[in-house]
DOTORLO-864849 format. One record per atom (N, C-alpha, C): residue in three letters; x, y negated, z negated. Coordinates in pm, 1 decimal, decimal comma, padded with zeros to 6 digits, always signed. Each point is the difference from the previous one (the first is absolute). Last residue first. Layout:
<rs>
+------+----------+----------+----------+
| resn |       px |       py |       pz |
+------+----------+----------+----------+
|  ALA |        X |        Y |        Z |
...
+------+----------+----------+----------+
</rs>
This chain:
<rs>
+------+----------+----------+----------+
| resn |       px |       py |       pz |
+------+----------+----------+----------+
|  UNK | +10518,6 | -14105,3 | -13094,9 |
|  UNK | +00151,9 | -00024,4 | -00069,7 |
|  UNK | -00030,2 | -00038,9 | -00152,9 |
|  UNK | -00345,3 | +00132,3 | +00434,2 |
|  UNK | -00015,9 | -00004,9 | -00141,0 |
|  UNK | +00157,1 | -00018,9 | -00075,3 |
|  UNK | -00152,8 | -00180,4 | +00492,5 |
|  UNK | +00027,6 | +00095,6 | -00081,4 |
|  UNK | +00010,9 | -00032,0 | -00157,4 |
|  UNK | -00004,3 | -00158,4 | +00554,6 |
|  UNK | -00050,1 | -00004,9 | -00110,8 |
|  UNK | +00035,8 | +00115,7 | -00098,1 |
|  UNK | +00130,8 | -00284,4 | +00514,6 |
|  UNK | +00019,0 | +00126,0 | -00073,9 |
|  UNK | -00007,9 | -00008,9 | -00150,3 |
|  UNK | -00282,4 | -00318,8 | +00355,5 |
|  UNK | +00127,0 | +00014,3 | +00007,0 |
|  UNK | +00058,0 | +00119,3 | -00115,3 |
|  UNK | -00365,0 | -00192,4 | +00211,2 |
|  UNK | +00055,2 | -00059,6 | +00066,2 |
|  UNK | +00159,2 | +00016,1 | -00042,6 |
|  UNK | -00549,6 | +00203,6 | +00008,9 |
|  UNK | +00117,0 | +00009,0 | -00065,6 |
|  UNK | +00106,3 | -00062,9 | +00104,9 |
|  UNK | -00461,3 | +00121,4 | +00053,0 |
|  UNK | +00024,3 | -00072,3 | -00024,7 |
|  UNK | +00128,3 | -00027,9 | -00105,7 |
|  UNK | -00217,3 | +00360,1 | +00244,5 |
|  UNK | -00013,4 | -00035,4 | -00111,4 |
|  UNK | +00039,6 | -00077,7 | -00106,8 |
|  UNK | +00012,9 | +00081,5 | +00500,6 |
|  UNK | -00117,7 | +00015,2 | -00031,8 |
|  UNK | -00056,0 | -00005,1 | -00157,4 |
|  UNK | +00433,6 | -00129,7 | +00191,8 |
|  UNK | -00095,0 | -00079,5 | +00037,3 |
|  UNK | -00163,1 | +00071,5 | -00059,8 |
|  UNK | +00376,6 | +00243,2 | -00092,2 |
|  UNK | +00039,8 | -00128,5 | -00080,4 |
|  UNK | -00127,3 | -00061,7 | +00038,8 |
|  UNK | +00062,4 | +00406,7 | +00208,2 |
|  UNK | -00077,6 | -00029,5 | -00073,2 |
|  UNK | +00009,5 | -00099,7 | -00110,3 |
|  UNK | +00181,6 | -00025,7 | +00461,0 |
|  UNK | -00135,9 | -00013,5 | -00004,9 |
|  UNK | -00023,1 | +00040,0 | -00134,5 |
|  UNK | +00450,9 | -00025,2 | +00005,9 |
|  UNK | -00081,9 | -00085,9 | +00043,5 |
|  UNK | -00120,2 | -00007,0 | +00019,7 |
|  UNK | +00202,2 | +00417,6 | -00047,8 |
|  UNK | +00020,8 | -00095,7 | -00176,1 |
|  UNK | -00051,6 | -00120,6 | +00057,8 |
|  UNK | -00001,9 | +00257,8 | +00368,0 |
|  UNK | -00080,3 | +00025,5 | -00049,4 |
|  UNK | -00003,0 | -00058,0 | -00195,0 |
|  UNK | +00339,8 | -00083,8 | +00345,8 |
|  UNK | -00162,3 | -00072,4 | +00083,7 |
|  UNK | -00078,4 | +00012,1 | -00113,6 |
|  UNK | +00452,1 | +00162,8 | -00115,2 |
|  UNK | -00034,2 | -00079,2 | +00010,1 |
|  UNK | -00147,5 | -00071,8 | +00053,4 |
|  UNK | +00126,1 | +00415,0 | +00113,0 |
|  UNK | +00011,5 | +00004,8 | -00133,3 |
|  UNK | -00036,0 | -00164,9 | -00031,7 |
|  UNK | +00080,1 | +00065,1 | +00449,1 |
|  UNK | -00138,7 | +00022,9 | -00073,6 |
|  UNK | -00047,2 | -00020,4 | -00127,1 |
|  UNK | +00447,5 | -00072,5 | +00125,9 |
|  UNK | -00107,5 | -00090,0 | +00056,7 |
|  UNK | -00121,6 | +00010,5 | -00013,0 |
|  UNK | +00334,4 | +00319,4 | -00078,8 |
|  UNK | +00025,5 | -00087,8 | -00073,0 |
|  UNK | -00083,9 | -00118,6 | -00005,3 |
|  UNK | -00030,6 | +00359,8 | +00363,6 |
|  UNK | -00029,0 | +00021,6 | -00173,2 |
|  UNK | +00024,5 | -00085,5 | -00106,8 |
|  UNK | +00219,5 | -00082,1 | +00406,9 |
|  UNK | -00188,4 | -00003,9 | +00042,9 |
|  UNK | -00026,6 | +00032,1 | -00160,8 |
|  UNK | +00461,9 | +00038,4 | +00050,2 |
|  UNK | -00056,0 | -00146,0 | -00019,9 |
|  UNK | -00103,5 | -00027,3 | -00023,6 |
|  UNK | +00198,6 | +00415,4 | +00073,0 |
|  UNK | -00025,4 | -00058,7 | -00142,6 |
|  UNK | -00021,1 | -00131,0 | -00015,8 |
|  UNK | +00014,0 | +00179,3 | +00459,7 |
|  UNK | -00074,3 | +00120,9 | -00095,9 |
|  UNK | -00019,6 | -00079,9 | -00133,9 |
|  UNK | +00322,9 | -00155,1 | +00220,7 |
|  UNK | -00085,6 | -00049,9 | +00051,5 |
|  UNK | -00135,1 | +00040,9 | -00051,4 |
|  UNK | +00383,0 | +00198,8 | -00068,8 |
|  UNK | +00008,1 | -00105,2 | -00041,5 |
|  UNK | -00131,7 | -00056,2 | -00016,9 |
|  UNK | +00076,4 | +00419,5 | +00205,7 |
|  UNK | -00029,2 | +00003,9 | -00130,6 |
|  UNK | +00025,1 | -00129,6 | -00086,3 |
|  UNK | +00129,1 | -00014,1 | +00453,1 |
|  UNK | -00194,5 | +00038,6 | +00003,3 |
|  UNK | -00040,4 | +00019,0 | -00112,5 |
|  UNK | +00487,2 | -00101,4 | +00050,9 |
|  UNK | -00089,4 | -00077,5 | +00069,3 |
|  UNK | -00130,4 | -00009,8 | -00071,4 |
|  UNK | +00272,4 | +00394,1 | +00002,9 |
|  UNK | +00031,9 | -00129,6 | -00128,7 |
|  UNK | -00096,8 | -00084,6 | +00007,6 |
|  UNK | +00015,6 | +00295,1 | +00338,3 |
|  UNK | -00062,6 | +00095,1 | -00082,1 |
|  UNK | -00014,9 | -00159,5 | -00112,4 |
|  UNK | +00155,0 | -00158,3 | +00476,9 |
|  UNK | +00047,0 | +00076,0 | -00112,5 |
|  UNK | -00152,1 | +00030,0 | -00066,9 |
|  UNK | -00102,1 | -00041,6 | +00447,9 |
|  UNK | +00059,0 | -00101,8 | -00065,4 |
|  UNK | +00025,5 | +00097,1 | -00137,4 |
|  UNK | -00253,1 | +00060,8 | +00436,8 |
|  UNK | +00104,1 | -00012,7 | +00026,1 |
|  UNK | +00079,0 | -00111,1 | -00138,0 |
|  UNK | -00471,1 | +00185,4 | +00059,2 |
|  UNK | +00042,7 | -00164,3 | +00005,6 |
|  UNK | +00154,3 | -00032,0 | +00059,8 |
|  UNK | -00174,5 | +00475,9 | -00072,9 |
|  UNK | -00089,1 | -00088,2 | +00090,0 |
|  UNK | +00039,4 | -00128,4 | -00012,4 |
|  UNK | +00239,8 | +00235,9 | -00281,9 |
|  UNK | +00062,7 | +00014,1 | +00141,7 |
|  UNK | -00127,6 | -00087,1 | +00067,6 |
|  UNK | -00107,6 | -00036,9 | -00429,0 |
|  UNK | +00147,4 | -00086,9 | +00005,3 |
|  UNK | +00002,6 | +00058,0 | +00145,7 |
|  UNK | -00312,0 | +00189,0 | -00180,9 |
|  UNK | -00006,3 | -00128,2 | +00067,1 |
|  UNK | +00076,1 | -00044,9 | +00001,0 |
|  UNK | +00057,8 | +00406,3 | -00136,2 |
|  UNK | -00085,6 | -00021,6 | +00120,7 |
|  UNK | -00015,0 | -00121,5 | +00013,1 |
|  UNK | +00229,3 | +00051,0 | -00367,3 |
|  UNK | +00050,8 | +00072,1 | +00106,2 |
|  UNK | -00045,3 | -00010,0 | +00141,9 |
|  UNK | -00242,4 | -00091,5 | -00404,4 |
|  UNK | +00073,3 | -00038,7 | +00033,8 |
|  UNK | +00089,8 | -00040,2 | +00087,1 |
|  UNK | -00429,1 | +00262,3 | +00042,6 |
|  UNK | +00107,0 | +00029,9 | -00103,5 |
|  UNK | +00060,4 | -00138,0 | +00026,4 |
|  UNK | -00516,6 | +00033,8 | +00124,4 |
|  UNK | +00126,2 | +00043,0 | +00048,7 |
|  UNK | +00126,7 | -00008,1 | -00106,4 |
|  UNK | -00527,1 | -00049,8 | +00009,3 |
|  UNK | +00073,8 | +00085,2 | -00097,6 |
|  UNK | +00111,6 | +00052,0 | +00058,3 |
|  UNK | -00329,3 | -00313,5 | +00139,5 |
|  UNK | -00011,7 | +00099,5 | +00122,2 |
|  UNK | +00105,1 | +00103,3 | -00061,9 |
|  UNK | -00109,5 | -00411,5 | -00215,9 |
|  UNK | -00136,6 | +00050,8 | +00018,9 |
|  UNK | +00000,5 | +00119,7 | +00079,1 |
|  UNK | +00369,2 | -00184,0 | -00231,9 |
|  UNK | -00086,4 | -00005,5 | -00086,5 |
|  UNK | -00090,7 | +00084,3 | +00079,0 |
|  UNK | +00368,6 | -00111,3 | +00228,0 |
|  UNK | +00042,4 | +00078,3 | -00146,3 |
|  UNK | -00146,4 | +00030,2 | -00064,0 |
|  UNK | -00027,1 | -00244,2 | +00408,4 |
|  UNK | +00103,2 | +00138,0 | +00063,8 |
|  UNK | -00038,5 | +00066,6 | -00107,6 |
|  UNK | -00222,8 | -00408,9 | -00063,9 |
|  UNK | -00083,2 | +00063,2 | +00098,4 |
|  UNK | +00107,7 | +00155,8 | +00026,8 |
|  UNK | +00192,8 | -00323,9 | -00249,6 |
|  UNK | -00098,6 | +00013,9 | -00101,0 |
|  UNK | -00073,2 | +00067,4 | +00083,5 |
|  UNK | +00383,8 | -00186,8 | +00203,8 |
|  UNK | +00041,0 | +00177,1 | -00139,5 |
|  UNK | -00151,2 | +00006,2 | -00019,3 |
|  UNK | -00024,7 | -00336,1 | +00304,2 |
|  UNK | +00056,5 | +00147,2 | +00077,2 |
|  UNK | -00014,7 | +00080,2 | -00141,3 |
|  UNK | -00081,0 | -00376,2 | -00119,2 |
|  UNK | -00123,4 | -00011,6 | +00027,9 |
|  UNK | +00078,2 | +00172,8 | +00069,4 |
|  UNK | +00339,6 | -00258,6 | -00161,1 |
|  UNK | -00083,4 | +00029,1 | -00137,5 |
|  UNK | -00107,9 | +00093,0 | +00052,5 |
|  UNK | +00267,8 | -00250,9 | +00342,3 |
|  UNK | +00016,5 | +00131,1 | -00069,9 |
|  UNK | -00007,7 | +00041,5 | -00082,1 |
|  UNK | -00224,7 | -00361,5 | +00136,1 |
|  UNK | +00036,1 | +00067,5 | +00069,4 |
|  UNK | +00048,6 | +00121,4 | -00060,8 |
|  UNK | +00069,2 | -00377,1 | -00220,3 |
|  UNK | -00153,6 | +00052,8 | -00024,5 |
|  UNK | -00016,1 | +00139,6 | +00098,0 |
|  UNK | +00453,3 | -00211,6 | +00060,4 |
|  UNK | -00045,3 | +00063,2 | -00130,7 |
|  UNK | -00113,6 | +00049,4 | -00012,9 |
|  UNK | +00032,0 | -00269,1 | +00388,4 |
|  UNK | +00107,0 | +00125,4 | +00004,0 |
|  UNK | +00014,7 | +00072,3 | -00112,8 |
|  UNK | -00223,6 | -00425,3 | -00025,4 |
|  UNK | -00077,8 | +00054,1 | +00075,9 |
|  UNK | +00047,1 | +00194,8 | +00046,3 |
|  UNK | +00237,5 | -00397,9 | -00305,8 |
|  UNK | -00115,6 | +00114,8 | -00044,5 |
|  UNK | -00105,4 | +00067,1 | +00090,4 |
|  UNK | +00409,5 | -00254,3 | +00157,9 |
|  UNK | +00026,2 | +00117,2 | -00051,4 |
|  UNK | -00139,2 | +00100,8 | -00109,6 |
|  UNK | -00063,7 | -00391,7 | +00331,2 |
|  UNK | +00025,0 | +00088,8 | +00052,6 |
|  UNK | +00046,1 | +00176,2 | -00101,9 |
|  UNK | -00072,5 | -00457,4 | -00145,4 |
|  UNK | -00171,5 | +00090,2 | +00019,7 |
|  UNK | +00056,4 | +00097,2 | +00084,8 |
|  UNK | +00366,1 | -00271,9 | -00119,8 |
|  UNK | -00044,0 | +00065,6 | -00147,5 |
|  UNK | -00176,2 | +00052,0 | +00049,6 |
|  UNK | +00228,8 | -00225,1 | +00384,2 |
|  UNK | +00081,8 | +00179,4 | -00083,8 |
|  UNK | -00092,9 | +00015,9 | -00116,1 |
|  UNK | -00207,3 | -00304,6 | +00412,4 |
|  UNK | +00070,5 | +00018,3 | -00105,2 |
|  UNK | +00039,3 | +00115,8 | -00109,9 |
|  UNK | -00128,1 | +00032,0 | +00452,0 |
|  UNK | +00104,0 | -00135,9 | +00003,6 |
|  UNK | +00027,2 | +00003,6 | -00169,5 |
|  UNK | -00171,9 | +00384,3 | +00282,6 |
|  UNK | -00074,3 | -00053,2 | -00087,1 |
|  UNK | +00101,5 | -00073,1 | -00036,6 |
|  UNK | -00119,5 | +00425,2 | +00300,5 |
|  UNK | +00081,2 | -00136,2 | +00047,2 |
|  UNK | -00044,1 | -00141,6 | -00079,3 |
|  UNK | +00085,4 | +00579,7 | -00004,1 |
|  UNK | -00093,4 | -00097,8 | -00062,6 |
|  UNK | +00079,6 | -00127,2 | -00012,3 |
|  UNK | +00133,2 | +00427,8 | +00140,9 |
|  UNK | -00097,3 | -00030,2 | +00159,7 |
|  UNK | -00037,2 | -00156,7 | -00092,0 |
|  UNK | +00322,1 | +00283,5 | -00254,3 |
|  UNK | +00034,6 | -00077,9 | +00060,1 |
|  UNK | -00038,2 | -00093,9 | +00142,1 |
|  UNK | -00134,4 | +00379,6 | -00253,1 |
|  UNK | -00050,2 | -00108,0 | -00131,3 |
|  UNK | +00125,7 | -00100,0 | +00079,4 |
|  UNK | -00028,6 | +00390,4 | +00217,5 |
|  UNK | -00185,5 | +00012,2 | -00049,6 |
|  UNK | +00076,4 | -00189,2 | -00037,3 |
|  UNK | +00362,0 | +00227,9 | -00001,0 |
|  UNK | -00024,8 | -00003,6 | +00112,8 |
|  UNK | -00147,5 | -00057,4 | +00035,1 |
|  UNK | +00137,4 | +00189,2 | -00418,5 |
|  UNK | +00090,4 | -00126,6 | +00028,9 |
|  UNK | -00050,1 | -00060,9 | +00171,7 |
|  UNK | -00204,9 | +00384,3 | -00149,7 |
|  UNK | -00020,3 | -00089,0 | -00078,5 |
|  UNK | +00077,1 | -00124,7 | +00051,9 |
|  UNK | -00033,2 | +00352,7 | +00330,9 |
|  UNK | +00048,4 | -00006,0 | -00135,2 |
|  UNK | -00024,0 | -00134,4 | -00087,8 |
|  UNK | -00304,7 | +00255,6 | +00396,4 |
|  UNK | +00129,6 | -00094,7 | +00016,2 |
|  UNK | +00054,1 | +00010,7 | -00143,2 |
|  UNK | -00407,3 | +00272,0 | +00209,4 |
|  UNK | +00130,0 | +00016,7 | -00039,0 |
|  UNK | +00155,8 | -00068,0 | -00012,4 |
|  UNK | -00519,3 | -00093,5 | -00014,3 |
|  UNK | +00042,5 | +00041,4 | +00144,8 |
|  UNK | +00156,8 | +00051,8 | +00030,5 |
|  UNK | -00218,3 | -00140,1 | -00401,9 |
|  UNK | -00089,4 | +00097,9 | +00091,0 |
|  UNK | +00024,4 | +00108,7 | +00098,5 |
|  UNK | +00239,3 | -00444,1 | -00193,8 |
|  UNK | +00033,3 | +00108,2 | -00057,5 |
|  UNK | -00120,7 | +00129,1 | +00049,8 |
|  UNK | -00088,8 | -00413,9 | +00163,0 |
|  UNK | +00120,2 | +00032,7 | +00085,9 |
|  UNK | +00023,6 | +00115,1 | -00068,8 |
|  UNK | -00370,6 | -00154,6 | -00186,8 |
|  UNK | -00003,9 | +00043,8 | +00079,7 |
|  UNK | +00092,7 | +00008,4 | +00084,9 |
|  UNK | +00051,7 | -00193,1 | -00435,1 |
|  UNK | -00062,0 | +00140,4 | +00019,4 |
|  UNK | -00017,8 | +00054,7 | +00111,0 |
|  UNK | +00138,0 | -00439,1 | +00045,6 |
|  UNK | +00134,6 | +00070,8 | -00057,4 |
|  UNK | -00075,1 | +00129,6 | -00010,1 |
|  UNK | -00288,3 | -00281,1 | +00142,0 |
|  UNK | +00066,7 | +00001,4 | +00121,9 |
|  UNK | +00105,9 | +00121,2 | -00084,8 |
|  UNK | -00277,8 | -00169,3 | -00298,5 |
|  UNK | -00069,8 | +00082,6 | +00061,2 |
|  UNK | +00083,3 | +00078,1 | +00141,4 |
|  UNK | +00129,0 | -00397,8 | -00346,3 |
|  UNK | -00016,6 | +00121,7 | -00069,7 |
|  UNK | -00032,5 | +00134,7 | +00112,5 |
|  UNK | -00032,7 | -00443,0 | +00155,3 |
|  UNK | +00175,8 | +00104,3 | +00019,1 |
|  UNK | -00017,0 | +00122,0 | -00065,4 |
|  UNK | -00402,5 | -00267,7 | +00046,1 |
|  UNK | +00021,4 | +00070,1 | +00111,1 |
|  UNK | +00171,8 | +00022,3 | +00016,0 |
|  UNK | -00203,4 | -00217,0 | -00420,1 |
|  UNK | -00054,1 | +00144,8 | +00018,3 |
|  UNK | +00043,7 | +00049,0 | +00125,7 |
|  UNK | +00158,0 | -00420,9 | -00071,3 |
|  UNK | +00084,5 | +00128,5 | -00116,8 |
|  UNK | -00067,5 | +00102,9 | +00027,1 |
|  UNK | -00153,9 | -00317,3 | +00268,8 |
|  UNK | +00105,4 | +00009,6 | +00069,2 |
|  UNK | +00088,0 | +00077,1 | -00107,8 |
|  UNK | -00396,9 | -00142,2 | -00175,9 |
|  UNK | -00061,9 | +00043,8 | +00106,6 |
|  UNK | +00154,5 | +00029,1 | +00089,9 |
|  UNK | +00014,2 | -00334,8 | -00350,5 |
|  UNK | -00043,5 | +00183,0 | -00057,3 |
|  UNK | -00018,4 | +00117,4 | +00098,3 |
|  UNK | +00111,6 | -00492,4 | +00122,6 |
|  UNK | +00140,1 | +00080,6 | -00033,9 |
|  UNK | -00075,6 | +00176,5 | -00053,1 |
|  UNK | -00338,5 | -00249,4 | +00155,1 |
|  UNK | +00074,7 | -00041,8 | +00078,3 |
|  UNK | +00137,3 | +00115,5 | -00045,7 |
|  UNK | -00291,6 | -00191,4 | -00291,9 |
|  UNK | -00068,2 | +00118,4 | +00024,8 |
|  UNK | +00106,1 | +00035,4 | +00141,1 |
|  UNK | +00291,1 | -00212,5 | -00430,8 |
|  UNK | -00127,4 | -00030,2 | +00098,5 |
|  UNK | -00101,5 | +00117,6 | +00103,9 |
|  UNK | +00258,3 | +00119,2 | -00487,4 |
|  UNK | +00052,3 | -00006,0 | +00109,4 |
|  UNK | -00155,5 | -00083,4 | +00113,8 |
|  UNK | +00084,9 | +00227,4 | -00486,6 |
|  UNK | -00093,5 | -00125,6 | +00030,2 |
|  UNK | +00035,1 | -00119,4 | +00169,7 |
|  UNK | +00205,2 | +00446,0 | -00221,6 |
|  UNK | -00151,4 | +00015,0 | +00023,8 |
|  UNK | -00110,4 | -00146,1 | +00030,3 |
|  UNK | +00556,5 | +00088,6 | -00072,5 |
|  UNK | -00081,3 | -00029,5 | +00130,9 |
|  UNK | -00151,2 | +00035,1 | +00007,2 |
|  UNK | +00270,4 | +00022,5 | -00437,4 |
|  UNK | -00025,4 | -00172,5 | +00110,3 |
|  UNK | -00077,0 | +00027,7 | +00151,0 |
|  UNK | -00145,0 | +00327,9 | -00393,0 |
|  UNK | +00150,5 | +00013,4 | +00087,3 |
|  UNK | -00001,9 | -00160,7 | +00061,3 |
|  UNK | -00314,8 | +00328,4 | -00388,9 |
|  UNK | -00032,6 | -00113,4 | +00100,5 |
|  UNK | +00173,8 | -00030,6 | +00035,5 |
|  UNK | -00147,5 | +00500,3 | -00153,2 |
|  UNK | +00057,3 | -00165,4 | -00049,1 |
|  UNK | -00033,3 | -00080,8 | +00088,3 |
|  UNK | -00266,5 | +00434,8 | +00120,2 |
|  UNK | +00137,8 | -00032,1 | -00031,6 |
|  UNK | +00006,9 | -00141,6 | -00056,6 |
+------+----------+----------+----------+
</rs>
């Protein structure tokens, strides 16, 4: 994925994003609702708090939708959260990738910026 401000997060702060990321999946496991999951994460500052609750539920659709080929539908009730929501969210991750991957091949072929024959 894109490089994000918080990838360069101290090892300390990185290490307290991976164990919400993980606490929020695993309350949802255990059948809590998303909202409910992503309110255990006791993280002082908001702007790491809110991408910690985003990445998060990027990581649920991409393991529910993608790898275990649940509907929409289906993960929206397992999460307990609008259909809208998840197909939002849905188009964010994709958007991000989409993105990752014009980024790596800029880097790999050295291109810094959009070329063409005009």
């Amino acid at each position: 994925m894109s490089k994000a401000w918080y990838d360069d997060l101290p090892e300390k702060q990185g290490q307290m994003y991976d164990e919400s990321v993980r606490r929020i999946k695993n309350a949802v496991e255990k059948s809590m609702s998303f909202e409910q999951a992503a309110s255990l994460v006791d993280v002082e500052d908001e702007r790491l708090k809110a991408a910690i609750v985003d990445d998060a539920l990027k990581v649920l659709i991409a393991e529910m939708h993608f790898a275990r080929k649940k509907t929409v539908e289906e993960v929206a009730k397992a999460l307990k959260l609008s259909p809208e929501l998840i197909t939002k969210a849905r188009a964010e991750m994709l958007g991000e990738v989409e993105q990752s991957a014009i980024d790596a091949y800029k880097r790999e072929h050295g291109q810094n910026g959009p070329e063409g024959n005009a």
